[in-house]
N, C-alpha and C positions, 0 to 999 in steps of 0.2 A: 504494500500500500504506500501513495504515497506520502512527503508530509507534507502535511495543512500550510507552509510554507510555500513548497512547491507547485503547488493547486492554484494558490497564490498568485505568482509570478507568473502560470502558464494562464492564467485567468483575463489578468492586465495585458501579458503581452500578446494575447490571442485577441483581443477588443481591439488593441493599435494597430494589429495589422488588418482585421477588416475594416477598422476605418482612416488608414494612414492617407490612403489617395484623396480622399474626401478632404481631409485636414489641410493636406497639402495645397487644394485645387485652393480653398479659404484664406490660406496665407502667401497665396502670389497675388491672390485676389487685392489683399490688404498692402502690400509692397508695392506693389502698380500704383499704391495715392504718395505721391512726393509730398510727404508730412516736413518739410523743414522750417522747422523753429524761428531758425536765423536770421530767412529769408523773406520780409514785410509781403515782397510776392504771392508767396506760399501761405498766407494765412487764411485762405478759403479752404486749400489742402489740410492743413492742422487741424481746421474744423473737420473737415470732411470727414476723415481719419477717425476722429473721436467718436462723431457719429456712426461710423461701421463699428465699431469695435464693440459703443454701446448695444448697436441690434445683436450683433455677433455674439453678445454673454447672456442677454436673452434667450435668443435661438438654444444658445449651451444649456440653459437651466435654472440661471440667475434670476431669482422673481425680481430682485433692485437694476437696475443696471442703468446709471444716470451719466449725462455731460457737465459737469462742472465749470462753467465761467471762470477768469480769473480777471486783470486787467490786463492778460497776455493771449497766452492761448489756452486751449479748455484741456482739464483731465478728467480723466471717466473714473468713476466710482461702483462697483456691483456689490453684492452683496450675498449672500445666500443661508440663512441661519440652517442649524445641524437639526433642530429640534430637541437636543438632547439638551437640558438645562443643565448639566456637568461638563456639557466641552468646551473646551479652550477656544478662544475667539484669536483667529490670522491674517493678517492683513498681508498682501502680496502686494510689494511695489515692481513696478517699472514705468518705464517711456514709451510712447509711440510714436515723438517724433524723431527727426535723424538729421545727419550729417550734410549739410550741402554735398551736391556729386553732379560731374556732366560730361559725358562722353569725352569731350578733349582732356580730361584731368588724366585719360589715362587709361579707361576701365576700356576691358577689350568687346564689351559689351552697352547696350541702354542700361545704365544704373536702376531706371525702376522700370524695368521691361525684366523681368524674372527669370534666369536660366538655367536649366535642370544641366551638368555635367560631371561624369564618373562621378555620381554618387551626393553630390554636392549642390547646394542651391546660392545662385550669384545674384545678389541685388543688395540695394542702400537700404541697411535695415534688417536685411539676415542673419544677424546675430545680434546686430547692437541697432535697438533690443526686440522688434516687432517676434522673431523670431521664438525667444526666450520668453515674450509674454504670451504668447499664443498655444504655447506647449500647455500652457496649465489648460486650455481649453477641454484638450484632445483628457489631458491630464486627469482630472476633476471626472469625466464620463466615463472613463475607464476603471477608476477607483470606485463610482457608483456600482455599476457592471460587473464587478469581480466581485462586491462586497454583497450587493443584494438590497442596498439602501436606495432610498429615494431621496436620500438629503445628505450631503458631506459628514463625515465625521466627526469634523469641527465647523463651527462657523467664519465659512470663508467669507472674505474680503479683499475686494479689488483697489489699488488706488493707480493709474498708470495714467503720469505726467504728461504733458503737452510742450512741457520748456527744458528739458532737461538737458539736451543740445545744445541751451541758449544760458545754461549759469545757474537754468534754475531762479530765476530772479524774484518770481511769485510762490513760491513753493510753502516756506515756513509758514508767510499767512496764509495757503490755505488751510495747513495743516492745524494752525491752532485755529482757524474760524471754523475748519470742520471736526476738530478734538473728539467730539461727543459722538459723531457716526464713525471716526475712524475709530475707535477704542479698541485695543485688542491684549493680547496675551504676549505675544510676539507679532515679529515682522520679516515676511519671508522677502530679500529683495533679489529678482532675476535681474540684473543688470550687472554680470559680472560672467569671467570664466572660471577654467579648470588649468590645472599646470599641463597637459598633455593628454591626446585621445588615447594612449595608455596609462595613462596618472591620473585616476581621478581624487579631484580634491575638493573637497569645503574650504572656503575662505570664512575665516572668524574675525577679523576686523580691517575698516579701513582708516588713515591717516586724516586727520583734520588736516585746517588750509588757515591761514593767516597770511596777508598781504598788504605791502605797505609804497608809498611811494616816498622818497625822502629830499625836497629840495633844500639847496644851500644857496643863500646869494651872500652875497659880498657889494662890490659896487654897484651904482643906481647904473652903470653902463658898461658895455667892457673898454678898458683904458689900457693906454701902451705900457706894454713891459720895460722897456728903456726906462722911461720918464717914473716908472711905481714901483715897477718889478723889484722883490725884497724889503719892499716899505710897506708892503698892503695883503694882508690876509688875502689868498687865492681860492677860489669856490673849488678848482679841478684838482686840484692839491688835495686839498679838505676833503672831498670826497673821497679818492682815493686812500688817504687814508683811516676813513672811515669801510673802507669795503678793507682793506685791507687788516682791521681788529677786529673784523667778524669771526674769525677763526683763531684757534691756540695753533701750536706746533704740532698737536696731535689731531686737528679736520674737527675739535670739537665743537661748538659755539658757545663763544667767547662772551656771550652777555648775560651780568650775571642776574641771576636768578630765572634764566630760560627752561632750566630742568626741573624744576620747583617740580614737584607732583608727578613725574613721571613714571611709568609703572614698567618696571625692567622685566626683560623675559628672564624666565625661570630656565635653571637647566634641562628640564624636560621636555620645554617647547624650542629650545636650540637646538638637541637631537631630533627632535621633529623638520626642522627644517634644514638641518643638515639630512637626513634620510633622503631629501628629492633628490632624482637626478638630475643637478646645477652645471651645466658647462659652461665655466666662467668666458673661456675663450668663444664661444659660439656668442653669447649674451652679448659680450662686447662688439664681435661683429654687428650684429643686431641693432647696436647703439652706436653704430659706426664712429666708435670710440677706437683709443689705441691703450688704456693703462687702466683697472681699477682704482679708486680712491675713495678714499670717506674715514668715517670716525674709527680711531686707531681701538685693536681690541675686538673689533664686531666684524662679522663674514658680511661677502658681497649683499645677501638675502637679505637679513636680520637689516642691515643700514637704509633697504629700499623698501622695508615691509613694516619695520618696529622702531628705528632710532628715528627722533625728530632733525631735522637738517635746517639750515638758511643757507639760500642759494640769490645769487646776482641773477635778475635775469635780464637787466639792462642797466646801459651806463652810459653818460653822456653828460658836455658841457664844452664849450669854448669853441673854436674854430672847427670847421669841420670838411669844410670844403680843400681844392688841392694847392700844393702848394704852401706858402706859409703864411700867416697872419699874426704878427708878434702883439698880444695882447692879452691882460689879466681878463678871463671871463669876467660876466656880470652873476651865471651862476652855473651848478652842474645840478647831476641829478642821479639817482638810483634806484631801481626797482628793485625790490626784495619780495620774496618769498616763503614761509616758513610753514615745512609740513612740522606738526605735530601728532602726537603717539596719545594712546589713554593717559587717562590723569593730570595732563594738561588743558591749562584755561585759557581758551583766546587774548579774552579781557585780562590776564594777568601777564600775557605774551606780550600782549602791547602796550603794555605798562612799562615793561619790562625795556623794550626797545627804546620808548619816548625817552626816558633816564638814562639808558645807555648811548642815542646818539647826540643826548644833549651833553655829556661828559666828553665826547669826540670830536666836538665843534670848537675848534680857536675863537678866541676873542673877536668881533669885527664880522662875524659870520653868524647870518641870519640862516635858521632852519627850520624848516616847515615840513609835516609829517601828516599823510591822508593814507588814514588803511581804510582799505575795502571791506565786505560783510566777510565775516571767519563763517569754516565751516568747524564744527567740534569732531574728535574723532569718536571710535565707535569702535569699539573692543566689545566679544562675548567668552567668556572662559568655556578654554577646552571641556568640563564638563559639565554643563547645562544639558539641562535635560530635554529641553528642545535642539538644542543643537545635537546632541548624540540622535536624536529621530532623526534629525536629514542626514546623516553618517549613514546609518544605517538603509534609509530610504536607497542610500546613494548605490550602498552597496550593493542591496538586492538586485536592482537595475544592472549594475557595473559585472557584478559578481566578481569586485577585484577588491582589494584593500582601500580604504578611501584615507587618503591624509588630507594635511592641512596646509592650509597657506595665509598670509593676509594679502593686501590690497598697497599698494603704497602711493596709490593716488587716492582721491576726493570725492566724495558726492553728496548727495541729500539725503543718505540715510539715515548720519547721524540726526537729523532735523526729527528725521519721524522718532527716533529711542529718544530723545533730549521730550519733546512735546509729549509724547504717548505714555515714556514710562516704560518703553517693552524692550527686549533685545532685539537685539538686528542678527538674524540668518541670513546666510550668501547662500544661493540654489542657480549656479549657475551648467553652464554647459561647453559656452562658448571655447577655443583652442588658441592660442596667439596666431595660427597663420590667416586664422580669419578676418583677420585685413581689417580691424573697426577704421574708421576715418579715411580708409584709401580706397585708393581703385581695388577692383574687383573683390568687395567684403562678397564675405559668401559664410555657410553654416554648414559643416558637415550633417547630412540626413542621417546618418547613424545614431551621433550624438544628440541632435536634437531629437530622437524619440527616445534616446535613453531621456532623455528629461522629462520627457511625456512619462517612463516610467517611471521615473522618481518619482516625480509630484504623486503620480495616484498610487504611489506606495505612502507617503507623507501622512496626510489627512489619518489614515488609519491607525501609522505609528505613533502618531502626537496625541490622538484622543485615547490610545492603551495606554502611554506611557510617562505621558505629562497631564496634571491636571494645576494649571495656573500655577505655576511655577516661578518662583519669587525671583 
């Protein structure tokens, strides 16, 4: 006999394949709307977008399934309670809009013209994320179907952005103006990948963001170097040595009190990320770099996924054109960057800088400092009881060993665990060659129905094995 496991598995995956072509024809359907955020053009499309995806989670079984207004573009909202007044309440985030793309950028195809080859689906949007949100669709009916239910396991919940391409600039107030519908237990977000189509992995946190602009002036004009030069505090000077205290001797950042609260990996999740298979020399290709660097002490991984950094991402001041111009600027200028790790505060970061570059400014030098909105980061510990269910989900699907990884960029997730109160889940699928942002993004069809499996393995794991978990 078999076990109840395996019954299981051939249950889900016997439903995905009678309805994989169906699924499929649904989601070229939906990549065909050039949803771009960016683009003021496209914002009939953004709607448009919303509106499918609204009918789309109807059609699926969602008795809610709403457009959301913003003062940008709309995000859709569904719902579908479990009936069982003991399950855990989920909120599924992602995107449906996407990256600008136009035939001359590159793609060897129509970006939203959809194409099926060796095994693979090419368009703007195939992975990142129309792709990854649409799996729960398949997801969610499958898990019905195997189970014998007429209502999810838990009460699921949709939230799937309209701006997320674009910054995200509406985001937070929707989330706190809609607090009381989004409420949930956890937060699953599909807007990420896996280390490799042989590596599958859970991501358990991403890096918050803090950004800052730093101008310095000096004279009301720029004036001749002969006539001042050595007599007069210099803005490009000043600057530079101001980008130049950002760092100690050992890549760490040098301002103090930036580490305040930081919550250092344990040895056990070092061995966890030393287990992947890391080629530092492929990576560097990849980053069309020639040398690793970063904070002494910590592996390539752990510096891009857990240590907080300050990075230049621009610099300028004085003469610029060819040839030479002998003259004191009037000012210079610096863009910074700072990812931060758990247990760092925005508001304490830029505390922390304003003191810091106002002790790095000479006499006679005016500095002026505009940071942008921070994102917070967003850490879930390895053993959360929700997160072991999408481990587990991941596996059954995988049938392979599921590790972990974080994220070493940014997004809105942390928005939703900061407002909501829940952790944040990563339930991705996506592979690095799948090209987010470039020509020819595309989604392996493999993967993306193992995520169709996940998910409808999910719902069932979370209502056996978590109930509202602290």
């Amino acid at each position: 006999m078999s076990h109840p496991v395996d019954n299981a598995v051939s249950a889900v995956r016997t439903y995905i394949e009678q309805h994989r072509a169906a699924f499929l024809d649904d989601l070229v359907e939906w990549l065909r709307i050039p949803s771009v955020s960016a683009q003021p053009d496209h914002a009939t499309d953004v709607r448009r977008s919303a509106d499918w995806l609204a009918a789309k989670l109807k059609e699926t079984g969602f008795p809610t399934a709403e457009v959301w207004p913003t003062p940008g573009a709309p995000a859709v909202y569904a719902e579908w309670p479990s009936g069982d007044p003991e399950a855990p309440t989920v909120l599924v985030y992602g995107h449906h809009d996407v990256q600008p793309a136009a035939r001359e950028d590159g793609w060897s195809s129509e970006p939203f013209d959809p194409v099926f080859h060796e095994n693979r689906l090419y368009a703007r949007g195939a992975a990142d994320d129309k792709g990854q949100v649409f799996f729960h669709t398949l997801g969610v009916r499958a898990h019905l179907a195997a189970t014998g239910r007429t209502a999810p396991a838990v009460n699921l919940k949709l939230l799937i952005e309209g701006e997320e391409e674009s910054g995200s600039p509406h985001f937070r107030a929707l989330v706190e103006k809609r607090a009381e519908r989004l409420a949930a237990d956890a937060v699953v977000v599909s807007d990420t990948g896996m280390w490799s189509e042989d590596t599958p992995t859970v991501c358990t946190g991403m890096r918050g963001l803090a950004e800052c602009e730093i101008r310095l002036h000096g004279p009301d004009q720029d004036i001749h170097s002969g006539s001042f030069g050595g007599a007069v505090p210099n803005p490009a000077t000043a600057v530079a040595r101001l980008v130049a205290a950002l760092h100690d001797e050992h890549a760490r950042v040098a301002i103090p009190g930036f580490y305040d609260g930081v919550v250092e990996l344990t040895d056990h999740e070092r061995d966890l990320f030393a287990e992947l298979p890391f080629d530092e020399s492929q990576w560097l290709h990849t980053a069309k770099s020639y040398a690793a660097h970063g904070e002494a002490g910590h592996t390539t991984l752990e510096r891009v996924w857990a240590r907080p950094t300050a990075e230049v991402n621009g610099i300028g001041g004085g003469y610029q054109g060819p040839g030479s111009k002998t003259v004191i600027p009037s000012s210079a200028m610096v863009k910074l960057s700072f990812r931060l790790v758990a247990g760092q505060d925005p508001d304490h970061v830029e505390k922390a800088v304003r003191a810091w570059a106002a002790e790095q400014v000479p006499a006679g030098i005016r500095c002026g400092i505009t940071f942008s909105a921070a994102t917070r980061p967003c850490l879930t510990p390895l053993d959360h009881p929700a997160l072991q269910s999408v481990v587990r989900a991941m596996g059954r699907a995988f049938e392979k060993p599921v590790r972990f990884t974080r994220e070493g960029g940014s997004g809105p997730a942390a928005d939703l665990q900061e407002v909501l109160g829940a952790p944040v889940l990563f339930l991705g699928i996506s592979v690095p060659s799948d090209g987010w942002h470039a020509p020819d993004e595309k989604v392996e069809l493999d993967l993306l129905l193992k995520g169709v499996e996940t998910s409808a393995h999910l719902w069932g794991d979370l209502a056996e094995h978590w109930r509202h978990a602290p």
